[in-house]
C-alpha positions in Angstrom: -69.8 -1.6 37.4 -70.3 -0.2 34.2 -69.4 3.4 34.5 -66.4 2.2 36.6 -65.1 -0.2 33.6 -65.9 2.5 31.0 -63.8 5.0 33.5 -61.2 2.3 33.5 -60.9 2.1 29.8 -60.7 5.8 29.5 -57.9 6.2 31.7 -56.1 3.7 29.8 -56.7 5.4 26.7 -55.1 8.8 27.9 -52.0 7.4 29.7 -51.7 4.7 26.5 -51.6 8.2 24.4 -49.9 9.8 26.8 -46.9 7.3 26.9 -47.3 7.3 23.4 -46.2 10.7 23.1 -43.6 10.6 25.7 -41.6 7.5 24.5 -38.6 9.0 22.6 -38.0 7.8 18.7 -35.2 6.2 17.8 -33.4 9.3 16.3 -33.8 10.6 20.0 -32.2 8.1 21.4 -29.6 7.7 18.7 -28.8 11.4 19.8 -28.5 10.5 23.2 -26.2 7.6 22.3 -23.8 10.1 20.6 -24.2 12.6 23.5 -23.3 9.5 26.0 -20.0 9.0 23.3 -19.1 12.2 23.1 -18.9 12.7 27.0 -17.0 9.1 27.1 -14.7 9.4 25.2 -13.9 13.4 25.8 -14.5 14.1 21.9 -14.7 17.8 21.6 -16.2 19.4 17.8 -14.9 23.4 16.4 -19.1 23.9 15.5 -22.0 22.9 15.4 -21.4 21.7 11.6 -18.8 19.7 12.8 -21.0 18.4 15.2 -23.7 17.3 12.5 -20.9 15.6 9.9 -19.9 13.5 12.9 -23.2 12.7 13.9 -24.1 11.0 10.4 -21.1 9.6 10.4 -21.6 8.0 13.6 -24.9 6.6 13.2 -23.8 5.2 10.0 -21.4 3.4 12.2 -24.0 2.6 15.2 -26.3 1.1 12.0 -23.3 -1.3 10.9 -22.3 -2.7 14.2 -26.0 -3.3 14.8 -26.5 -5.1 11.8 -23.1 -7.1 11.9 -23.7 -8.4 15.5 -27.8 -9.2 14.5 -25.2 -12.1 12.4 -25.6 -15.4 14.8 -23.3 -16.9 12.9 -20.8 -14.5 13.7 -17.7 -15.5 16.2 -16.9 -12.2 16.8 -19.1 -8.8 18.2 -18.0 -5.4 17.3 -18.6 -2.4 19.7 -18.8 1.4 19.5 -15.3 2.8 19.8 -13.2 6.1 20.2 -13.2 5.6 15.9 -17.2 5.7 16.2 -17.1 9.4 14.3 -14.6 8.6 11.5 -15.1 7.4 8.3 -13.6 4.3 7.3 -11.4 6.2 5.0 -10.4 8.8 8.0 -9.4 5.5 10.1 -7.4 3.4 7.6 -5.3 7.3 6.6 -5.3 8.2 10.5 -3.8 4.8 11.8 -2.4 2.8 8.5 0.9 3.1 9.4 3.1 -0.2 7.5 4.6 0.3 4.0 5.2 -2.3 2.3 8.5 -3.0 0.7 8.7 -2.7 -2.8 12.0 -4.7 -3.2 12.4 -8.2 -3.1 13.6 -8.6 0.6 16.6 -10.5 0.7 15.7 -14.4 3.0 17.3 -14.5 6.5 17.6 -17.4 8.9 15.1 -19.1 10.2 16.1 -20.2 13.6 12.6 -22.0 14.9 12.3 -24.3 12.1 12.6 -27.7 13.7 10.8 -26.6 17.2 8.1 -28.4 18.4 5.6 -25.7 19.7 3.2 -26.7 22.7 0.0 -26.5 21.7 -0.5 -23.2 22.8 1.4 -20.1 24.5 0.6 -16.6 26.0 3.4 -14.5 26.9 1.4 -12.2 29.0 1.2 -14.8 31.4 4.7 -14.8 31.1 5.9 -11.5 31.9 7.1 -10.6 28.7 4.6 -8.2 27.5 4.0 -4.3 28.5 1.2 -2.7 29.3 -1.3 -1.7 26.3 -0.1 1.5 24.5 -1.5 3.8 22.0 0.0 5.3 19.1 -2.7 8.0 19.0 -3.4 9.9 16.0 0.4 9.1 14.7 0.8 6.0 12.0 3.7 5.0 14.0 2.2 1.4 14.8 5.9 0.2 13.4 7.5 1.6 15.9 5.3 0.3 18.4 5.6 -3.5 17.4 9.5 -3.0 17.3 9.5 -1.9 20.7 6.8 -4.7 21.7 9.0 -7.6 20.3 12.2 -6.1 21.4 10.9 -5.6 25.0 9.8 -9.6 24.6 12.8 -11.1 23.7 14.6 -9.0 26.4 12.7 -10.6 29.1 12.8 -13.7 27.8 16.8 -13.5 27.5 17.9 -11.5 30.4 15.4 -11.8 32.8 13.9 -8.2 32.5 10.8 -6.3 31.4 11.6 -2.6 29.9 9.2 -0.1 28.4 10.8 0.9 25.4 10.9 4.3 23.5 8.9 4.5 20.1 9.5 8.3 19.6 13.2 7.4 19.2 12.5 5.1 16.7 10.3 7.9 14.9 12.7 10.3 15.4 15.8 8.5 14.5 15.0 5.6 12.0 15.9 7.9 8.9 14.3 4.9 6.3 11.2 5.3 8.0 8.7 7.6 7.7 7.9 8.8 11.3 4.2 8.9 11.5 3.0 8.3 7.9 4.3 4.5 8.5 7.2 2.2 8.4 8.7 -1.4 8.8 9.9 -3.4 11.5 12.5 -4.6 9.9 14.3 -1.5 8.9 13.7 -0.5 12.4 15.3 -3.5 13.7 17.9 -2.7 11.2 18.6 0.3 12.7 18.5 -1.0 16.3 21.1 -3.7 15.8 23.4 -1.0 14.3 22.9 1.7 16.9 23.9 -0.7 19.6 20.5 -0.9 21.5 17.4 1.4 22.3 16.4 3.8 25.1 14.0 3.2 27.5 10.3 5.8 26.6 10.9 7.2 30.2 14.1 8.8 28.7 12.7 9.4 25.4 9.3 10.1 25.8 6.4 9.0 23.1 4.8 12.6 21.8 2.5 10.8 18.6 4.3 13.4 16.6 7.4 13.4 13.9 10.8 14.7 15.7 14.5 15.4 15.4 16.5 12.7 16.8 18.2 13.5 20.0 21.6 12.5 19.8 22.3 13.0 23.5 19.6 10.2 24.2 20.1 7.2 21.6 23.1 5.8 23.3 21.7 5.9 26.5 20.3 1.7 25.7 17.6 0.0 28.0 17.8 -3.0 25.2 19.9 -4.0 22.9 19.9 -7.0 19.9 22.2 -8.4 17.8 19.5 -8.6 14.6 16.5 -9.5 13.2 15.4 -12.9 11.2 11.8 -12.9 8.9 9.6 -15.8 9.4 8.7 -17.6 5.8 6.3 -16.0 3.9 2.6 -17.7 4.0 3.8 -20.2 6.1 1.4 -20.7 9.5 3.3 -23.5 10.8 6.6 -21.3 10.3 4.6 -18.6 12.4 3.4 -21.0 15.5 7.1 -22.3 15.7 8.5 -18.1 15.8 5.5 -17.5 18.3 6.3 -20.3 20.3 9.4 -18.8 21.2 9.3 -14.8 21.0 6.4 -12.1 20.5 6.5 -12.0 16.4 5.8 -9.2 14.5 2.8 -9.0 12.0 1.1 -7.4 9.0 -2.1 -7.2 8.6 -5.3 -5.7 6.3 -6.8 -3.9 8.7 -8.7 -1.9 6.5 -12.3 -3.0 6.7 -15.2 -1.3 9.2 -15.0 -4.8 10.8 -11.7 -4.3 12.1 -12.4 -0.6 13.1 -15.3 -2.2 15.6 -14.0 -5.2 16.2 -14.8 -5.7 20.0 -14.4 -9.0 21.2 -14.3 -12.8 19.8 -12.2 -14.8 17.1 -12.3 -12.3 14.2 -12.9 -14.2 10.8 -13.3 -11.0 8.5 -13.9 -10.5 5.8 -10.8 -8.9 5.1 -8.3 -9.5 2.8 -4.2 -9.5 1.9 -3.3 -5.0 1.1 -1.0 -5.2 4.6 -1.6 -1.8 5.8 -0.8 -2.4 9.5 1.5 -4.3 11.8 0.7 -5.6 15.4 2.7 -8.0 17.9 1.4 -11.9 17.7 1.9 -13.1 21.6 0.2 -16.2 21.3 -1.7 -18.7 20.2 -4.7 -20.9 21.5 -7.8 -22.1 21.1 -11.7 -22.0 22.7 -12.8 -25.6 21.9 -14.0 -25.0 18.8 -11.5 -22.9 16.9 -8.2 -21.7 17.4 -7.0 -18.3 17.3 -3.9 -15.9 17.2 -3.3 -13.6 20.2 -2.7 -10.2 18.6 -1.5 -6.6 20.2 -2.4 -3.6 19.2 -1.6 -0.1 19.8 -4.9 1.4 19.5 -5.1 1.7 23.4 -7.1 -0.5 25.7 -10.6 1.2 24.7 -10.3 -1.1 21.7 -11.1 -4.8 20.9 -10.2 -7.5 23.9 -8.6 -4.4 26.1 -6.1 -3.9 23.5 -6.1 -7.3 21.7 -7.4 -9.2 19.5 -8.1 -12.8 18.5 -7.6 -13.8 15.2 -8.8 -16.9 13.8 -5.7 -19.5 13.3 -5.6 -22.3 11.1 -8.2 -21.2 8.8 -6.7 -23.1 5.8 -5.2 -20.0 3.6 -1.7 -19.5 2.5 -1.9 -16.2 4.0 -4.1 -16.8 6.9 -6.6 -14.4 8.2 -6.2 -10.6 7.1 -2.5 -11.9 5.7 -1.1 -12.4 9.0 1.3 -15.2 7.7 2.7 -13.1 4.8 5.1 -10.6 6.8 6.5 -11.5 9.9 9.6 -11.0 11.9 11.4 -10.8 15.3 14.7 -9.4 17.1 17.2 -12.1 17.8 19.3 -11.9 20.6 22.4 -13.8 19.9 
């Protein structure tokens, strides 16, 4: 029995060492991680140097989102993404695409001032939102709300759902700066004064700066007789708009937070330098806090498949990320 138990043991001991050796470390499997993100999401490098900056980069990344989501107290998990290589710098320069106006901005009417909002509203279950887009490496996410709020407001008033051209707006909005940012306002500006917008089947998006084509920008899918701002820092202001019409918003997207931001009511941190604008279509709430439903045009791949949820009624003046400071929609009159 003896020489059979001492066998035993000894058998142990060499597979236990033998596993030992076998098991990969964790920089192995952070390789095979990146390897596994590479092939997903069809990231291709120019050398093997590239190759190694990218790899730092992303496990500097893959150590963050770890950490973060280790947070119980967290509402919100963040998620490797198609940013998982870049720099936090490299995102905010690639995809930062509002500028914000250095002028005082004249006031406008405020049409939803007396409404009284339901408690809450999502306007993808109403038809009146498009498909998830992506600006790509173009900081044209101005153009994008324009056309996201303008497509709204057209369903909502006529009964129909078009999928509107951005590159037009890129190409042709003069007071813009194509794909190093914009406004929505001076695009709806420019809308209103053209006599309408074409449809992005005619005019087709290409994430790149263009020449207008005159032969296509009277050719409208939607048209709008103006644009109104919803007060500044005003939440209540921006329930009522939302209530009604997708809204335009402006947001600090800047943090590593945001980059990841995967899914949940995102609290921050982050704070008021608006450096981005995305389409509010909502508003509700999970039992426990309520939220803003917020469009992006970073493709489906990120957050809530394109969305995110961003915590409403938190108490500031600005609210979360600044999303009550600059907001606006089309009016169809």
């Amino acid at each position: 029995m003896a020489t059979i138990f001492h066998s035993f043991v000894a058998s142990f001991l060499t597979y236990g060492l033998i596993f030992c050796i076998i098991v990969p470390s964790n920089a192995d499997l952070l390789n095979d991680e990146f390897e596994r993100w590479i092939k997903e999401s069809g990231k291709k490098y120019i050398n093997e140097d590239e190759k190694l900056k990218r790899f730092a980069i992303f496990k500097s990344n893959y150590q963050f989102i770890n950490s973060s989501n280790n947070n119980l107290e967290q509402t919100f998990k963040l998620g490797l993404n198609k940013y998982a290589d870049l720099t936090n710098q490299e995102f905010r320069a690639l995809l930062a695409g509002f500028i914000p106006s250095t002028d005082k901005q004249p006031s406008t009417p405020f049409r939803y001032k007396n409404v009284m909002p339901p408690s809450s509203i999502d306007w993808r279950t109403r038809g009146a939102v498009t498909p998830v887009k992506d600006q790509g490496k173009c900081g044209s996410c101005w153009a994008f709300v324009t056309a996201d709020a303008i497509e709204g407001i057209t369903k909502i008033t006529k009964g129909t759902l078009p999928t509107l051209s951005e590159q037009e707006l890129i190409d042709c909005v003069n007071e813009c700066q194509g794909c190093s940012g914009g406004r929505p306002d001076t695009a709806f500006k420019w809308v209103t004064k053209n006599g309408g917008i074409t449809a992005k089947a005619d005019y087709p998006y290409k994430a790149e700066n263009g020449i207008c084509d005159a032969t296509k920008v009277k050719d409208f899918a939607a048209a709008i007789t103006g644009y109104e701002d919803v007060p500044s820092g005003n939440e209540t202001a921006l329930m009522n708009a939302v209530a009604n019409q997708p809204v335009t918003v402006a947001i600090d997207s800047a943090g590593l937070f945001f980059q990841f931001y995967q899914s949940g009511i995102f609290r921050g941190p982050c704070g008021k330098n608006l450096d981005h604008v995305m389409t509010a279509v909502g508003y509700g709430g999970d039992g426990l806090n309520k939220y803003w439903i917020v469009r992006n045009s970073w493709g489906t791949s990120w957050g809530e498949n394109g969305y995110v949820r961003i915590w409403k009624d938190s108490g500031l003046r600005s609210g979360v990320c600044g999303i009550t400071l600059v907001a606006s929609y089309p009016v169809v009159d």
